[in-house]
PDB file of N, CA, C and O in Angstrom:
ATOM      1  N   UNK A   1       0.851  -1.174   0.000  1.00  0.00           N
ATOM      2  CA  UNK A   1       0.000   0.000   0.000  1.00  0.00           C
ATOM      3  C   UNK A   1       0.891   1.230   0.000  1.00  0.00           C
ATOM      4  O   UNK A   1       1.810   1.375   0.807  1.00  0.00           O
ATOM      5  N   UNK A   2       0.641   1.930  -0.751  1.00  0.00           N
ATOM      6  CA  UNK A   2       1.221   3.269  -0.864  1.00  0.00           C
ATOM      7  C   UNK A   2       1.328   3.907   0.058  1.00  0.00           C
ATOM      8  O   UNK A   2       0.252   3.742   0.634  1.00  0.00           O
ATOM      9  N   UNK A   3       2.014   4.676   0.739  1.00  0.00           N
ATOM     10  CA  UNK A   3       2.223   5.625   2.202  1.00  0.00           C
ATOM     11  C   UNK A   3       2.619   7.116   1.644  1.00  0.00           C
ATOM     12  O   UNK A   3       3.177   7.897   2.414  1.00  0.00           O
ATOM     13  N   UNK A   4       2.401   7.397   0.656  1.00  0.00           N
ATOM     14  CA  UNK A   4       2.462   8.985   0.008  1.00  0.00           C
ATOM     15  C   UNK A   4       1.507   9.671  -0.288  1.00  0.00           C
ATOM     16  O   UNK A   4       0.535   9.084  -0.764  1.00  0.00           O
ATOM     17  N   UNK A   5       1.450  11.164  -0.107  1.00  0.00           N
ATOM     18  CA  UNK A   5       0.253  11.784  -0.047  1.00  0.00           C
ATOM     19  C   UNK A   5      -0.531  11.709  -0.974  1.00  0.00           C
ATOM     20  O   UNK A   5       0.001  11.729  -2.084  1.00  0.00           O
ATOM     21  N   UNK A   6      -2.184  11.587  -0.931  1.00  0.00           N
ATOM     22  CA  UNK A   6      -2.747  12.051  -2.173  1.00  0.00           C
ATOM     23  C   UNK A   6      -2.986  13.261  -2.972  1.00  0.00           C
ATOM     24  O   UNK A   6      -3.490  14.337  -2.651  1.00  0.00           O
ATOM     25  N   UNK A   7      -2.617  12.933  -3.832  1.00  0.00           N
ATOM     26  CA  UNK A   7      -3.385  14.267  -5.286  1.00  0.00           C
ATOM     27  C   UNK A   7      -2.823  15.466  -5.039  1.00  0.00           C
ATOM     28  O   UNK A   7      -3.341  16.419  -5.621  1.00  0.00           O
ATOM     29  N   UNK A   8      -1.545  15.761  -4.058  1.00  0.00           N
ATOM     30  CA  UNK A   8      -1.157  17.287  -3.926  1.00  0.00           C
ATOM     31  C   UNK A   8      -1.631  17.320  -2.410  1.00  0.00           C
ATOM     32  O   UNK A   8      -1.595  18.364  -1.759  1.00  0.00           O
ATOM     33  N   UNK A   9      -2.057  16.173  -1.914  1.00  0.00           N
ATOM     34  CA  UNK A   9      -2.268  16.287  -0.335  1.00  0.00           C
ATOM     35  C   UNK A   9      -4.029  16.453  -0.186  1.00  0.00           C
ATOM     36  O   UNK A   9      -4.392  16.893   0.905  1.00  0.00           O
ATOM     37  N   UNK A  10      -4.609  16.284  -0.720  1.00  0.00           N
ATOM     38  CA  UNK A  10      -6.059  16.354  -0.546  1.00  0.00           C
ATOM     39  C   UNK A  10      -6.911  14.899  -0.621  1.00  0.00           C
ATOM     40  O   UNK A  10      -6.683  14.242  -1.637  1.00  0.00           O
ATOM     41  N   UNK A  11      -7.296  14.668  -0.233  1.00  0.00           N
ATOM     42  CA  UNK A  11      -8.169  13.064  -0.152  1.00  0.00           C
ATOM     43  C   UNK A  11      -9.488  13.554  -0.986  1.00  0.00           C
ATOM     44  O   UNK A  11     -10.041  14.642  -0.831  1.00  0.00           O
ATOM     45  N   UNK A  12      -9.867  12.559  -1.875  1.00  0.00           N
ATOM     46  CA  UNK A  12     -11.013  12.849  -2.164  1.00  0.00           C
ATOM     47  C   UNK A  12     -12.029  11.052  -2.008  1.00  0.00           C
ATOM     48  O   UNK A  12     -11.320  10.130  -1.604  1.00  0.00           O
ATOM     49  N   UNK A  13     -12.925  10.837  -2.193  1.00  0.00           N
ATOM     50  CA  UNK A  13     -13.821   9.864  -1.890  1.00  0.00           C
ATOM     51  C   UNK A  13     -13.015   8.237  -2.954  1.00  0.00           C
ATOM     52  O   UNK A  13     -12.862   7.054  -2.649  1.00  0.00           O
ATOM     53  N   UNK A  14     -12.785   8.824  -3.870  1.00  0.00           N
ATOM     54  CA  UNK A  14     -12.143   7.715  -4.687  1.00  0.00           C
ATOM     55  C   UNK A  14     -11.071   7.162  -3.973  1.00  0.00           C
ATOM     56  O   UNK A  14     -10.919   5.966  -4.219  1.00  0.00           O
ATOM     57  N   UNK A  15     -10.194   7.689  -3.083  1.00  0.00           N
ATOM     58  CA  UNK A  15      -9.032   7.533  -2.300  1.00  0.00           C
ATOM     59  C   UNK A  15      -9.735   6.650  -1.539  1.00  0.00           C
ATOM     60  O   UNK A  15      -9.773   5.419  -1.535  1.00  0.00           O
ATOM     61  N   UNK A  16     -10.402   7.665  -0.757  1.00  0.00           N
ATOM     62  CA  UNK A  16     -10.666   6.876   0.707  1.00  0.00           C
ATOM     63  C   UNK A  16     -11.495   5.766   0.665  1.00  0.00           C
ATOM     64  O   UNK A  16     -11.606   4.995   1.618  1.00  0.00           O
ATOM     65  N   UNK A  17     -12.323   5.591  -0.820  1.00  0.00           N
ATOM     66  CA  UNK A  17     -13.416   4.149  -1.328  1.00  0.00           C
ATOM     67  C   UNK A  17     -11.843   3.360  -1.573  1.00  0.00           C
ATOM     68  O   UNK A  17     -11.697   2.460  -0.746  1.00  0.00           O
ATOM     69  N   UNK A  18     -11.040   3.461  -2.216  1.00  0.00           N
ATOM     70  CA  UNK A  18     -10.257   2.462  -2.443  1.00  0.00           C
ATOM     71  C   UNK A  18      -9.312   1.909  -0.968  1.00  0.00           C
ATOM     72  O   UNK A  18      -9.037   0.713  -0.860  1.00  0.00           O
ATOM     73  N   UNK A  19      -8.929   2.802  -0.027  1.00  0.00           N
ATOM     74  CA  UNK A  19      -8.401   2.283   0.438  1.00  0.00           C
ATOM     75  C   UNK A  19      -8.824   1.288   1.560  1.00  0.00           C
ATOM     76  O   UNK A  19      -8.158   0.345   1.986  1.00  0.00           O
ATOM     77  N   UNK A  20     -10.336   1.773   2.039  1.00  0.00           N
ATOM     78  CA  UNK A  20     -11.031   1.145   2.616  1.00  0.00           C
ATOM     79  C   UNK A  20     -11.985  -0.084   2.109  1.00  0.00           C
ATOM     80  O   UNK A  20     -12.801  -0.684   2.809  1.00  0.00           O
ATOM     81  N   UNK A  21     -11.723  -0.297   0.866  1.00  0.00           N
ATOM     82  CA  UNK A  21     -12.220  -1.761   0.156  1.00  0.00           C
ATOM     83  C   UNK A  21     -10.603  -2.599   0.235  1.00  0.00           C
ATOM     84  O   UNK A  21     -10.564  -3.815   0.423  1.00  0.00           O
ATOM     85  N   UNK A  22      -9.826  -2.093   0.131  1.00  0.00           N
ATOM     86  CA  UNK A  22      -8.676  -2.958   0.128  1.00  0.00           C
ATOM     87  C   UNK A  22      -8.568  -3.101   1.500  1.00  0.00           C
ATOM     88  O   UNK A  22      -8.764  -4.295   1.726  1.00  0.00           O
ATOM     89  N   UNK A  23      -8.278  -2.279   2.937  1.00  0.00           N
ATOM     90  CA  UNK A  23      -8.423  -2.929   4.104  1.00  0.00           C
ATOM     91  C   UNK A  23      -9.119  -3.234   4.532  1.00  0.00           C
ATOM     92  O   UNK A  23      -8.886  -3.545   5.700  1.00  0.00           O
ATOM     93  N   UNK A  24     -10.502  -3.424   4.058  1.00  0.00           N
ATOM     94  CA  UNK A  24     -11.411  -4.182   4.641  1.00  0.00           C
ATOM     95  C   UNK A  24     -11.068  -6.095   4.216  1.00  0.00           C
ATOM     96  O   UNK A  24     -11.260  -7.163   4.799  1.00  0.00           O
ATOM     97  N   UNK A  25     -10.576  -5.732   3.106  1.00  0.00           N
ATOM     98  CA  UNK A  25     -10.347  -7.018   2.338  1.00  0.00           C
ATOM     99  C   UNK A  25      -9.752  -7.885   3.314  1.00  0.00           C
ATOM    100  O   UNK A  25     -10.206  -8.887   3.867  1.00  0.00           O
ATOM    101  N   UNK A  26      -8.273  -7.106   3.454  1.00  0.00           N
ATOM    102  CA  UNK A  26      -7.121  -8.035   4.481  1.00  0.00           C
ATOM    103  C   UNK A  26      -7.779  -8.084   6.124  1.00  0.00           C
ATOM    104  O   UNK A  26      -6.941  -8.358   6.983  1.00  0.00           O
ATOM    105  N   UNK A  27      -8.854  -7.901   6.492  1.00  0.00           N
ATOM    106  CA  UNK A  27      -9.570  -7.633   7.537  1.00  0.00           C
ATOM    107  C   UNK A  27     -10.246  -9.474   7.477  1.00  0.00           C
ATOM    108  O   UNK A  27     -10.349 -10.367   8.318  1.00  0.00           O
ATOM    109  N   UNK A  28     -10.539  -9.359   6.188  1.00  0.00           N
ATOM    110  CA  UNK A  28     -11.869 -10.649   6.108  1.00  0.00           C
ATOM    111  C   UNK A  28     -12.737 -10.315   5.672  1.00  0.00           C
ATOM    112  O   UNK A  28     -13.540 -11.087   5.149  1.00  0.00           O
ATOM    113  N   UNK A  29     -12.915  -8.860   5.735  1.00  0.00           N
ATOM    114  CA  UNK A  29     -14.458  -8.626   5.361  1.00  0.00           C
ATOM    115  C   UNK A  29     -14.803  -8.553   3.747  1.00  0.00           C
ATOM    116  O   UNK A  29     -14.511  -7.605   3.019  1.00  0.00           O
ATOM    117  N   UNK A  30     -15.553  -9.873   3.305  1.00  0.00           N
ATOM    118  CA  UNK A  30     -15.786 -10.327   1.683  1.00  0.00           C
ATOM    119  C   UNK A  30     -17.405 -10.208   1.834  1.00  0.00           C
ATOM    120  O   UNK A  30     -18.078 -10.026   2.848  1.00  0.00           O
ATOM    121  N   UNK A  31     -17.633 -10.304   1.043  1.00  0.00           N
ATOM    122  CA  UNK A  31     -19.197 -10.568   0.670  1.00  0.00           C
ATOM    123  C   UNK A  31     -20.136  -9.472   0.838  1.00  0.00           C
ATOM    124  O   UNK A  31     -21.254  -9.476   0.322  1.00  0.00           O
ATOM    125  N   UNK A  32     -19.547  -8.265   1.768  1.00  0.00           N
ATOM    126  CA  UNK A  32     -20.252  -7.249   2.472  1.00  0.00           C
ATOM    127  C   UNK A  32     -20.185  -6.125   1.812  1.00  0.00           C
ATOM    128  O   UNK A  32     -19.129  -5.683   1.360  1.00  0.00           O
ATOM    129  N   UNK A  33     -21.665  -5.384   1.661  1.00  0.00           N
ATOM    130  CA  UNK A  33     -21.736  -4.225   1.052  1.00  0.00           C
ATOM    131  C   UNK A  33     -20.780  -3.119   1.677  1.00  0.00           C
ATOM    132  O   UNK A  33     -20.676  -3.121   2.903  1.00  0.00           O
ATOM    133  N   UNK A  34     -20.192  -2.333   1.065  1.00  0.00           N
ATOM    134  CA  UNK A  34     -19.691  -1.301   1.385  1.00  0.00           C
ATOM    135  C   UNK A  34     -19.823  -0.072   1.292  1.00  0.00           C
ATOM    136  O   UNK A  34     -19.787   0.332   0.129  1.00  0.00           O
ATOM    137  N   UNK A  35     -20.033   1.069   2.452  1.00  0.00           N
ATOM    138  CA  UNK A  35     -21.084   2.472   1.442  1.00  0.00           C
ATOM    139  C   UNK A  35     -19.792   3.329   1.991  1.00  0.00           C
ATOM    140  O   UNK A  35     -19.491   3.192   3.177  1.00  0.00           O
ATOM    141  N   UNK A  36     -19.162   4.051   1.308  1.00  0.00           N
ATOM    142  CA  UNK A  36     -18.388   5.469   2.126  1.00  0.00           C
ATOM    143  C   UNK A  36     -19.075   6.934   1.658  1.00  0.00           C
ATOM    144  O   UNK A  36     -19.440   7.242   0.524  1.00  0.00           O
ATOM    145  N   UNK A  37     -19.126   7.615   2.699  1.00  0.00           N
ATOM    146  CA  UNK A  37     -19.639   8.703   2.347  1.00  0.00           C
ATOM    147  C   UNK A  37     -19.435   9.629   3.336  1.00  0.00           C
ATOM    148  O   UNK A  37     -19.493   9.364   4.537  1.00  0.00           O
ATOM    149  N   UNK A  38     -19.096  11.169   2.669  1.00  0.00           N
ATOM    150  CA  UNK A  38     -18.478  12.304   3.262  1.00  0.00           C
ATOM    151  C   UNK A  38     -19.574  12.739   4.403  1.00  0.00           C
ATOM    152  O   UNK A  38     -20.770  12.881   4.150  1.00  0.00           O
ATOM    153  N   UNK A  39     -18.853  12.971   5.988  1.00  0.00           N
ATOM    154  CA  UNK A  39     -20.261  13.454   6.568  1.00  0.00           C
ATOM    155  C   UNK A  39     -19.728  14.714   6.583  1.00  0.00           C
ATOM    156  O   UNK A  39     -18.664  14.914   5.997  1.00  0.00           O
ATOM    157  N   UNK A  40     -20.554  15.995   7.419  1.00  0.00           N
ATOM    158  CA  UNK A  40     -20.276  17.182   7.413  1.00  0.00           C
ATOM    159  C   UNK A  40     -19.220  18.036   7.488  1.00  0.00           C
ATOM    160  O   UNK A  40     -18.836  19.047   6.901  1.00  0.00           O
ATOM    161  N   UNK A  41     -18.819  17.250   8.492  1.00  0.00           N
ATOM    162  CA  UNK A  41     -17.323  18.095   8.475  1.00  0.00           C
ATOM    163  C   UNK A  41     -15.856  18.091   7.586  1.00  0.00           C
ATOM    164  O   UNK A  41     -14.914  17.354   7.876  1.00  0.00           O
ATOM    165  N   UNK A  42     -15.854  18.646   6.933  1.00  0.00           N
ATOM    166  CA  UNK A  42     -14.864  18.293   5.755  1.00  0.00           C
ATOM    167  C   UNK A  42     -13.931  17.224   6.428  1.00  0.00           C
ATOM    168  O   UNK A  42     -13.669  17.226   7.630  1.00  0.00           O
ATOM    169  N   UNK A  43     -13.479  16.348   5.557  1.00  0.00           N
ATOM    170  CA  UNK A  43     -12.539  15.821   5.918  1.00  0.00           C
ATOM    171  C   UNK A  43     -12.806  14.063   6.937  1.00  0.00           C
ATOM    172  O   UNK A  43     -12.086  13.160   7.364  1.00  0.00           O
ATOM    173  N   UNK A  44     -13.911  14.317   6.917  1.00  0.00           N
ATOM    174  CA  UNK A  44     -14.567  13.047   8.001  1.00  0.00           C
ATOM    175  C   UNK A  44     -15.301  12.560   7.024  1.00  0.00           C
ATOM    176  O   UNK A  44     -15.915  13.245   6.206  1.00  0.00           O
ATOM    177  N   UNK A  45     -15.258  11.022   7.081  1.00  0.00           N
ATOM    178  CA  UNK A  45     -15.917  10.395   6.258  1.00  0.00           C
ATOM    179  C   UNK A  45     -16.817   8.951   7.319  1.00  0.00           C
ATOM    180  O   UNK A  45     -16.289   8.287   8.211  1.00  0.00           O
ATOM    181  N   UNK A  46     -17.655   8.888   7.023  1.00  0.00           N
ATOM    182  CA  UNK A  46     -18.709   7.326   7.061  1.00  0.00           C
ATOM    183  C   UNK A  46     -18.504   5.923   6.807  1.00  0.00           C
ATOM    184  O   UNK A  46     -19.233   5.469   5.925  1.00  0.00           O
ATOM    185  N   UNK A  47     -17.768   5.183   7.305  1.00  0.00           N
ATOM    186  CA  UNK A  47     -17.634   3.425   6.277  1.00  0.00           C
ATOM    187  C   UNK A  47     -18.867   2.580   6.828  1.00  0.00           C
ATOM    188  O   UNK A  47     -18.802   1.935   7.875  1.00  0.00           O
ATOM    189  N   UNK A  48     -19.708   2.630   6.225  1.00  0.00           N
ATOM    190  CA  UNK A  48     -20.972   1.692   5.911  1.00  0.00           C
ATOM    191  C   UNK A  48     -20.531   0.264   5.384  1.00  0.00           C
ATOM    192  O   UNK A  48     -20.136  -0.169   4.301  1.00  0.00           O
ATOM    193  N   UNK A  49     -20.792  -0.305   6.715  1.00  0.00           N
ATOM    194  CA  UNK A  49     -20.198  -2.311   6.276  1.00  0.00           C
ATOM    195  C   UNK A  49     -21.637  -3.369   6.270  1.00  0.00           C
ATOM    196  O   UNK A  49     -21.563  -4.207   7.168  1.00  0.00           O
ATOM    197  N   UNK A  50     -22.674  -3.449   5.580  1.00  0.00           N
ATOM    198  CA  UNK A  50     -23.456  -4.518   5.898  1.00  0.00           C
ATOM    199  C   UNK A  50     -23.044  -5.624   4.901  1.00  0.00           C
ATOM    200  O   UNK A  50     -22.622  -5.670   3.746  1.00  0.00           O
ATOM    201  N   UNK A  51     -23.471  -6.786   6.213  1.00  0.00           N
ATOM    202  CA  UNK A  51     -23.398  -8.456   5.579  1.00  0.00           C
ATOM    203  C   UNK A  51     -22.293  -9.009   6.687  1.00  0.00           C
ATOM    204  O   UNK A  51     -21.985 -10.187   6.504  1.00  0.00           O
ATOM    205  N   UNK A  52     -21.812  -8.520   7.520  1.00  0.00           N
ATOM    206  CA  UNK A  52     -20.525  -8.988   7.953  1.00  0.00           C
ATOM    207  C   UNK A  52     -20.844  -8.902   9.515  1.00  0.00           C
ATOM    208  O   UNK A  52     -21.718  -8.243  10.077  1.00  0.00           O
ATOM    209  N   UNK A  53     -19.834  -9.804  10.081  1.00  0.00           N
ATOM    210  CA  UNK A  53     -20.243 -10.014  11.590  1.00  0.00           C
ATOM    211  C   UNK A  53     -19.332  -8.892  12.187  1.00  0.00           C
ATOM    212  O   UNK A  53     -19.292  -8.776  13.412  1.00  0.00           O
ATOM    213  N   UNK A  54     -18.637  -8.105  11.433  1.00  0.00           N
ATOM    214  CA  UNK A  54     -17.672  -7.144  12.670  1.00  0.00           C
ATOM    215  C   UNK A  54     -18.625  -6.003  12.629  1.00  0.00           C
ATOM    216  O   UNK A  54     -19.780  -6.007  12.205  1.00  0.00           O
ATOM    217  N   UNK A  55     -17.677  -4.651  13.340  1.00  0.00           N
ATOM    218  CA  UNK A  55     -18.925  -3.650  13.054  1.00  0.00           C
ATOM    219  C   UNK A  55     -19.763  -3.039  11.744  1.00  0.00           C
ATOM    220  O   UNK A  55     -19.323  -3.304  10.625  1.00  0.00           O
ATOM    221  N   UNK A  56     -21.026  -2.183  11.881  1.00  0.00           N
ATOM    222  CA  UNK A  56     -21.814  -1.655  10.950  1.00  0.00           C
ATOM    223  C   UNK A  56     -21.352  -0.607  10.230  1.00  0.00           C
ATOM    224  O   UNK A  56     -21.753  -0.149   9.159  1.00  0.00           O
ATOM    225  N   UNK A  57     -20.343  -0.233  11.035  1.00  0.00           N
ATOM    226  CA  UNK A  57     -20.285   1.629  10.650  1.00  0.00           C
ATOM    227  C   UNK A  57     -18.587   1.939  11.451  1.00  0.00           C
ATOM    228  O   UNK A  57     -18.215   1.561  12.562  1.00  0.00           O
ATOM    229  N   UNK A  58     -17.881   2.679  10.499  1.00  0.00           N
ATOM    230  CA  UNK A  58     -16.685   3.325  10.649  1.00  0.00           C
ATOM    231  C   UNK A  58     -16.547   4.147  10.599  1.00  0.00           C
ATOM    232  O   UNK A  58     -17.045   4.531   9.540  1.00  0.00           O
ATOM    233  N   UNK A  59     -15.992   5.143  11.249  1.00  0.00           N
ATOM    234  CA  UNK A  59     -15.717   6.688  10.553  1.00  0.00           C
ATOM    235  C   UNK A  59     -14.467   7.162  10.755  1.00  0.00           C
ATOM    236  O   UNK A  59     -13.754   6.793  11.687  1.00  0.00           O
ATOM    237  N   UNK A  60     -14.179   7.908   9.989  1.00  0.00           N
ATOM    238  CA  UNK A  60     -12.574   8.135   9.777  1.00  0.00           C
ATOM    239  C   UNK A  60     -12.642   9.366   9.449  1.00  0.00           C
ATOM    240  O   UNK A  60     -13.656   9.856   8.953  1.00  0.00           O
ATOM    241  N   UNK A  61     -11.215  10.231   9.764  1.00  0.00           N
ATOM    242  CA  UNK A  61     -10.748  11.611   9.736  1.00  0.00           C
ATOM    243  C   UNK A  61      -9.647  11.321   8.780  1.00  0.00           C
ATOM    244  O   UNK A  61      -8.867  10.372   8.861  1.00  0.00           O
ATOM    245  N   UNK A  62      -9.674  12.445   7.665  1.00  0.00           N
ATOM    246  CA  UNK A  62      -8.274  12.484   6.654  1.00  0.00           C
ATOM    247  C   UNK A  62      -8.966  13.410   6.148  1.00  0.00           C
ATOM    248  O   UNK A  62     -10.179  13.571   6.015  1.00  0.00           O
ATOM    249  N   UNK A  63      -7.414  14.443   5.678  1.00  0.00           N
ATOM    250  CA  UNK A  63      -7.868  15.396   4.439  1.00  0.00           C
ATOM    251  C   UNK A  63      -6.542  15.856   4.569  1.00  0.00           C
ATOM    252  O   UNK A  63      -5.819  15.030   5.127  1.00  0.00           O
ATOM    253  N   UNK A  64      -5.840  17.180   4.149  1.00  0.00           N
ATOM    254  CA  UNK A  64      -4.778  17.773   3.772  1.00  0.00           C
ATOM    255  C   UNK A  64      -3.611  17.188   4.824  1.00  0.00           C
ATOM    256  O   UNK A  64      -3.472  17.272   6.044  1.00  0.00           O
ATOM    257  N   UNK A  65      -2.651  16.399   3.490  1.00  0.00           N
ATOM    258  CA  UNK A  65      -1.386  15.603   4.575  1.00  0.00           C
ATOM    259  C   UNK A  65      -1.563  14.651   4.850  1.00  0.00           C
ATOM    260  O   UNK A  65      -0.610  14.063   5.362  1.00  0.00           O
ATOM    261  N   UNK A  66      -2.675  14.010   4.716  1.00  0.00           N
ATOM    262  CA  UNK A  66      -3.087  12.770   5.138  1.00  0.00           C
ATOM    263  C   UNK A  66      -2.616  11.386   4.229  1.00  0.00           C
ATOM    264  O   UNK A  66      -2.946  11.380   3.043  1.00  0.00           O
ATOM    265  N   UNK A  67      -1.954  10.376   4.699  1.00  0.00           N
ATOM    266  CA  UNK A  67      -1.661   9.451   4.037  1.00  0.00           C
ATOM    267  C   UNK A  67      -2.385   8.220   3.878  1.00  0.00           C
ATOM    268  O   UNK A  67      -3.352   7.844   4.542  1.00  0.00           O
ATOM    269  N   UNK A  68      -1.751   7.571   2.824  1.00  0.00           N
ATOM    270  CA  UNK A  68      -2.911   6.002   3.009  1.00  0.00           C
ATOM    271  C   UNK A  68      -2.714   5.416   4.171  1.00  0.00           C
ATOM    272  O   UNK A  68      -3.655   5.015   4.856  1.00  0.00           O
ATOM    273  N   UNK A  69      -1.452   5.301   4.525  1.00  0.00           N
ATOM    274  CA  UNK A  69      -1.276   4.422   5.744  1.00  0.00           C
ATOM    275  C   UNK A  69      -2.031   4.892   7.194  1.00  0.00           C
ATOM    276  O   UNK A  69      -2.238   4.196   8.188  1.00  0.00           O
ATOM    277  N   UNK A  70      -2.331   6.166   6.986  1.00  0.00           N
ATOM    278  CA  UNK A  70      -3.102   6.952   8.051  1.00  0.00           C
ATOM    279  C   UNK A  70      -4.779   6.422   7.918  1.00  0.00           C
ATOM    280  O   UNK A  70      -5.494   6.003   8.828  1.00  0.00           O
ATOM    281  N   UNK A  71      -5.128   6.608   6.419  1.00  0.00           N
ATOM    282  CA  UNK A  71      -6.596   6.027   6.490  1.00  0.00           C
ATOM    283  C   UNK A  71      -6.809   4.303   6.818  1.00  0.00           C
ATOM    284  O   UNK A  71      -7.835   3.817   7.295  1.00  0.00           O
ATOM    285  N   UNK A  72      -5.794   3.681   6.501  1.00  0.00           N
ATOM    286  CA  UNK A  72      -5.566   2.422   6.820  1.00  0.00           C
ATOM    287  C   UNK A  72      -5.465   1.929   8.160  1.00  0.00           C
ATOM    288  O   UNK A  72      -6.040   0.920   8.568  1.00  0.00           O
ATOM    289  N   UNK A  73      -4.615   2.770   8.918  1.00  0.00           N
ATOM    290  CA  UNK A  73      -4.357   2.748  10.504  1.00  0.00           C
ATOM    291  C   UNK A  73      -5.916   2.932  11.197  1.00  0.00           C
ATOM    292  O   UNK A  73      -6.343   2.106  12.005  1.00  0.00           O
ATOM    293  N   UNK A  74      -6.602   3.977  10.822  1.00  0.00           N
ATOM    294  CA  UNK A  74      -7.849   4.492  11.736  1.00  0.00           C
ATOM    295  C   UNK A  74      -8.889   2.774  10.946  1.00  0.00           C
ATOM    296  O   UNK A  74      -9.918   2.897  11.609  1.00  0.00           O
ATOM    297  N   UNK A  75      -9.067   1.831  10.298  1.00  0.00           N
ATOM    298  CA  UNK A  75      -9.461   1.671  10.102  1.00  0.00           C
ATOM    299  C   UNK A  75      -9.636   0.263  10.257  1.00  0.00           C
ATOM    300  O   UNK A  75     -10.697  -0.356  10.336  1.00  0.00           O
ATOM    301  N   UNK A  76      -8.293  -0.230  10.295  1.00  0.00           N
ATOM    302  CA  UNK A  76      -7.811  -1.500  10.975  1.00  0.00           C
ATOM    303  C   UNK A  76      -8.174  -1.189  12.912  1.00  0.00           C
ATOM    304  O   UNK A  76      -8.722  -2.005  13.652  1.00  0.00           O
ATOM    305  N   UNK A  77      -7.743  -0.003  13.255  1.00  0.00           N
ATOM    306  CA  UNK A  77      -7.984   0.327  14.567  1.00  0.00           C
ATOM    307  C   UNK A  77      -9.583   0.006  15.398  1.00  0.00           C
ATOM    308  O   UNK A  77     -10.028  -0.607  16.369  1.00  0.00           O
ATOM    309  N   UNK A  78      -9.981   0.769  14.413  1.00  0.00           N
ATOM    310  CA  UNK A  78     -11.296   0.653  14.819  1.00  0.00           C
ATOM    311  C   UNK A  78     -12.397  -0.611  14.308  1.00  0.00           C
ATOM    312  O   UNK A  78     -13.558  -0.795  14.673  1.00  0.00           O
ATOM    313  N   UNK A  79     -11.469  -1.479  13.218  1.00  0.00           N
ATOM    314  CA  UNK A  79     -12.900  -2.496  13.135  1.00  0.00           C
ATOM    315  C   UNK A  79     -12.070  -3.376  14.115  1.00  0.00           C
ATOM    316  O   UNK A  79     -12.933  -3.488  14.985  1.00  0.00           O
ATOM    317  N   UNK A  80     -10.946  -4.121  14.619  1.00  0.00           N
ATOM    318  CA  UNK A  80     -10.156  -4.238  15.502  1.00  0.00           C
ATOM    319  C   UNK A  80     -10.757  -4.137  17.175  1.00  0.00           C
ATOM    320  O   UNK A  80     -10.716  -4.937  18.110  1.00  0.00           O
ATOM    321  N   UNK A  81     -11.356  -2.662  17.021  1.00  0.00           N
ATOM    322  CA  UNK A  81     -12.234  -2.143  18.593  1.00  0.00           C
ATOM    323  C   UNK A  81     -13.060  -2.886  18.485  1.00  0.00           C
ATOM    324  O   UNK A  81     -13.104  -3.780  19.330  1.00  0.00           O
ATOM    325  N   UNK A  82     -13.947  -2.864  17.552  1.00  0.00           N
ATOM    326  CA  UNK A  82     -15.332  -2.840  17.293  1.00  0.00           C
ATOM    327  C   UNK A  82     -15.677  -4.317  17.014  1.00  0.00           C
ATOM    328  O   UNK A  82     -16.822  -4.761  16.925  1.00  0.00           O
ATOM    329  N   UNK A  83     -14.422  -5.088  16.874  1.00  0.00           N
ATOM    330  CA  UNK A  83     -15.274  -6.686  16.319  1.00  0.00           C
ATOM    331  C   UNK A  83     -15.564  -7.786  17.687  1.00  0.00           C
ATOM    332  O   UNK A  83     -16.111  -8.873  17.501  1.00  0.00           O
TER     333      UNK A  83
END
């Protein structure tokens, strides 16, 4: 997985959909719908997981500076908490 900034340092939804279908992958989590979506506050995003026995819902902080390995870390962290 790449550990360098995105796009000039800005995350946009394509980033953070890809990186969170690929760590969900190495997680286990197959078969399960996946929804990401920006909530209000810039920069905070939603991971919507149904079909799967770990948690329902993720949310994650990234935006300017932010790396993959950073959206990867909050995300392994928390389904990790949460399973």
């Amino acid at each position: 997985m790449a550990v360098g900034r995105f796009h000039g340092g800005s995350v946009d939804q394509h980033d953070v959909e890809r990186i969170a279908r690929a760590t969900l992958r190495e997680l286990g989590v197959v078969g399960a719908v996946i929804t990401i979506e920006p909530e209000a506050q810039i920069g905070h995003w939603r991971i919507d997981i149904k079909g799967t026995h770990g948690p329902g819902q993720l949310r994650i902080k990234c935006g300017q500076g932010s790396t993959a390995q950073w959206v990867r870390q909050q995300i392994f962290d928390q389904y990790n908490a949460q399973s």
